[in-house]
N, C-alpha and C positions, 0 to 999 in steps of 0.2 A: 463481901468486899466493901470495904469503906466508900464512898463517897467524899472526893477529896475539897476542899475549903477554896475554891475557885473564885470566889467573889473577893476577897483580903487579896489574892494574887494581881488581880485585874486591876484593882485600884493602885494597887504601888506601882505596877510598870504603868499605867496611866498618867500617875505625879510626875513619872519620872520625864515620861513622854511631853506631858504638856509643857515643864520646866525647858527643855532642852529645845522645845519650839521658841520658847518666849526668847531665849536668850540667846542660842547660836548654841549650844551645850553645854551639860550640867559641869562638867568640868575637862578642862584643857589634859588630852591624851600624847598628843604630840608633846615631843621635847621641845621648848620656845628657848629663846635664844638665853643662856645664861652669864653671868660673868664667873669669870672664872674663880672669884671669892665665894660667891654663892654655890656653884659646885662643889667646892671644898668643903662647904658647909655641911654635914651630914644631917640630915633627918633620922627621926627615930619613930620607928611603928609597931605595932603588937601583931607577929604574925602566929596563924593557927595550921599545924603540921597535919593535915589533914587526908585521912586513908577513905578510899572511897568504898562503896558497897556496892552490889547490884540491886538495883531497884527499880520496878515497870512504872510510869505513870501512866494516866486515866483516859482511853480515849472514850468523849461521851457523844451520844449520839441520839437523837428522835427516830423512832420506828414504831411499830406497831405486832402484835400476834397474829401468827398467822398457822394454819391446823395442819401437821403433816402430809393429810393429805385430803381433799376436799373436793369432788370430782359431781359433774351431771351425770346419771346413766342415764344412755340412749338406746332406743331402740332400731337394732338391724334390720328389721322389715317394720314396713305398718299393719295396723289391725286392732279389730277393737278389744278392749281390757273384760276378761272375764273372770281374773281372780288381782286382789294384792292383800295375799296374808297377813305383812305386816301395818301397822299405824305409825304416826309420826311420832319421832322420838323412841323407836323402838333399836334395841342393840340387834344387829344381825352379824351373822358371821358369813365369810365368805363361801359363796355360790349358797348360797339362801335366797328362796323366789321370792322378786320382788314384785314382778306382773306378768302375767300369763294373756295371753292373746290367743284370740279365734279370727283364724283366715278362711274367709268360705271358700272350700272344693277342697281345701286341705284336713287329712285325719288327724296329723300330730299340731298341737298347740303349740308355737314359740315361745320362748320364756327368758324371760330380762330375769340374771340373777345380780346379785354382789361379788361385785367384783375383788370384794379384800372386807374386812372384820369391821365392823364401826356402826354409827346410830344413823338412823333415817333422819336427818333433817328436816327433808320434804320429801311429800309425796305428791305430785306434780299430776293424778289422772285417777281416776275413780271409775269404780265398775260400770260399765259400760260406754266410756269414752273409746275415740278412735285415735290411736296412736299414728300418725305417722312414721316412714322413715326418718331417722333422726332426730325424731322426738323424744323428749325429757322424761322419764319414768319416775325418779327421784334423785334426788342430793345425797351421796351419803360423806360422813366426813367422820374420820380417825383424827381425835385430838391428840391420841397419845403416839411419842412425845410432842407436844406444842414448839412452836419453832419461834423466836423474837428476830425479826427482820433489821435492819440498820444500814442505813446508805453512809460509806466510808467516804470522806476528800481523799482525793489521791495524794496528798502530800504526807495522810496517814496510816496508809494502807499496807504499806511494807514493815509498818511497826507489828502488822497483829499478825497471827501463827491459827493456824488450827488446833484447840484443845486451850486458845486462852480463857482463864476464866473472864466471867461474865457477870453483870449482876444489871436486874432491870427493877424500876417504880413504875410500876402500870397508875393509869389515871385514878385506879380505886385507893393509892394510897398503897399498895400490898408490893412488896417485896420478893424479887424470886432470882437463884441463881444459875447457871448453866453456864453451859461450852460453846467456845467458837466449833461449828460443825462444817461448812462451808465460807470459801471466800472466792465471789468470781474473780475469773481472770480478766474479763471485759470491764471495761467504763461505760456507764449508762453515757449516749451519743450526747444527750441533752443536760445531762447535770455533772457530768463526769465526775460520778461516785460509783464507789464500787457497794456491791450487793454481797455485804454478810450474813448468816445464817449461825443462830444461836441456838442449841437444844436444851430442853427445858423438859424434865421429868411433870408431866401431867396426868397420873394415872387414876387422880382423884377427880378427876373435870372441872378444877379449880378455874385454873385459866380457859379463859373463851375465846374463840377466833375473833381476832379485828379488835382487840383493845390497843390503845396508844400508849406507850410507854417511853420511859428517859431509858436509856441504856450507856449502860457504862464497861467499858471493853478492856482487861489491863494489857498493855502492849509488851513488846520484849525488853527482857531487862537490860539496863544501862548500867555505866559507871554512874554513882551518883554521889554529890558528896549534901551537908548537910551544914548552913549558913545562920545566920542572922540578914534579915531583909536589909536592914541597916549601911550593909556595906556594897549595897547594890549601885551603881553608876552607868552613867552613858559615854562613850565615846564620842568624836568628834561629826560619828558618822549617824548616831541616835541608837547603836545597838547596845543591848543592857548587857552588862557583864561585872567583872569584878576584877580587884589587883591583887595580883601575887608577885614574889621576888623569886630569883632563880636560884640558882648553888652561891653566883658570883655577889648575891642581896641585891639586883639589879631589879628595877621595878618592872612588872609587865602587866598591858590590861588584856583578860581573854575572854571572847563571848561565854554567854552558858543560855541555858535555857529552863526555865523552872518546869520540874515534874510536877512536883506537888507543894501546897503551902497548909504546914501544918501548927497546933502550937508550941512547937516546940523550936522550931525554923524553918526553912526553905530546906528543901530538896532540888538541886540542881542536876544538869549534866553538860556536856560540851568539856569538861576538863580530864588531865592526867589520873591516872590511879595514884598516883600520891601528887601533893599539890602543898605549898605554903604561901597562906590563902592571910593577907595585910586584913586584922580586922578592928584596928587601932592606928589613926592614923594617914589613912586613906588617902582625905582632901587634901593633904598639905602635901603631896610630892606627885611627880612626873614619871612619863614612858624612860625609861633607861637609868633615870637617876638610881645612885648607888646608895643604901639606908643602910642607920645602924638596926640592928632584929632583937624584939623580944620573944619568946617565944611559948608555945603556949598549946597545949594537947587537946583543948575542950573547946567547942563553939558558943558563943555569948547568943542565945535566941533572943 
């Protein structure tokens, strides 16, 4: 999955933003009072007949790897260790003795096995230590598959599905892609972000538990149509949007919100499935006023 062009996006609604501070707004969206010679007057603008597509944009997020599943074994009774077959970094398979204990008065030896398939991490106690109850016998951890963690904002947490694709840059620079595999339903009390879970084939032990990575999530697809930055403006209120005319060529301004900015133009959404989108034109007319239409099937990026 691409990596979309965020930084060209951020600065244009920035211009736009600072502009509309300095002045009271980039331009006048209300109808201001006209004469009635000037209404008769027709303006003329270049509009683009514009069909929209379904298109996801990018949510990105910081998170980290983490190992499917990654557990302490402990031990049920205590007692001291008189066997551990395996060494660190050994693959075991499940119910493979991990430590074996001798309890004095007792004939059968206790035995801490694996509780599931994976590599000994650690081994936490050496022939002839004394195990406690609850004590640590070893780590064992299943990377395969590797999981890419991500704390969602609630404001974008309804865009993402189970089974969206996924793509993550781990710190090393390296590339990897997966599935949304889990999304809580709860909000963390204290950052109120939700807890996604991305699955990530690791069967080569490529990825390692606890690297940091950029994650990037594609969200559900929208209507989306496809601009020139160019004709982008702010309303009276500082929200960015753009002018279209209606059936009646009657001016109107309507929010959007940019998916993606790429080179070829903007990817928006907030608008109709068909839409005729002023992209000639623009500055010189108002909310309602009535224009003459050129028109026009292609968008100028």
């Amino acid at each position: 999955m691409k990596v979309k062009q965020t930084y060209k996006t951020a600065a244009i609604t920035a211009i736009f933003l600072l502009i509309w501070m300095v002045s009271g707004s980039l331009v006048e969206e209300e109808a201001s009072p006209q004469s009635e010679s000037s209404l008769a007057t027709l303006s003329s603008v270049t509009v683009l007949n514009s069909n929209a597509i379904l298109k996801s944009k990018t949510i990105k997020a910081s998170g980290f790897t983490e190992a499917d599943k990654f557990i302490q074994v402990r031990a049920e009774i205590g007692g001291r260790v008189i066997s551990t077959p395996f060494k660190q970094g050994d693959y075991v398979k499940e119910g493979d003795l991990l430590c074996q204990l001798y309890i004095a008065g007792r004939e059968a030896y206790p035995k801490i096995v694996a509780p599931f398939s994976g590599y000994l991490e650690s081994l936490r106690v050496d022939k002839g230590d004394y195990i406690n109850t609850g004590g640590v016998c070893a780590s064992l951890i299943d990377s395969n598959p590797m999981l890419l963690i991500a704390d969602i904002a609630e404001k974008e947490i309804a865009d993402i599905d189970v089974g969206a694709n996924s793509m993550a840059r781990l710190i090393s620079g390296d590339e990897i892609q997966g599935k949304v595999s889990f999304i809580a339903t709860s909000a963390d009390k204290n950052t109120r972000t939700f807890r996604v879970e991305i699955q990530v084939d690791n069967k080569d032990r490529a990825i390692r538990d606890g690297v940091s990575a950029e994650i990037y999530i594609e969200s559900k697809k929208v209507l989306s149509h496809r601009i020139s930055p160019a004709i982008l403006s702010l309303n009276d209120q500082g929200k960015l949007g753009i002018r279209t005319v209606d059936e009646n060529n009657a001016v109107e301004f309507k929010e959007i919100a940019i998916l993606e900015d790429t080179t070829e133009g903007l990817w928006i959404s907030g608008l109709n499935e068909n839409e005729r989108i002023i992209t000639l034109g623009q500055e010189y007319v108002f909310q309602g006023q009535t224009v003459n239409v050129k028109e026009i099937s292609s968008p100028e990026a």
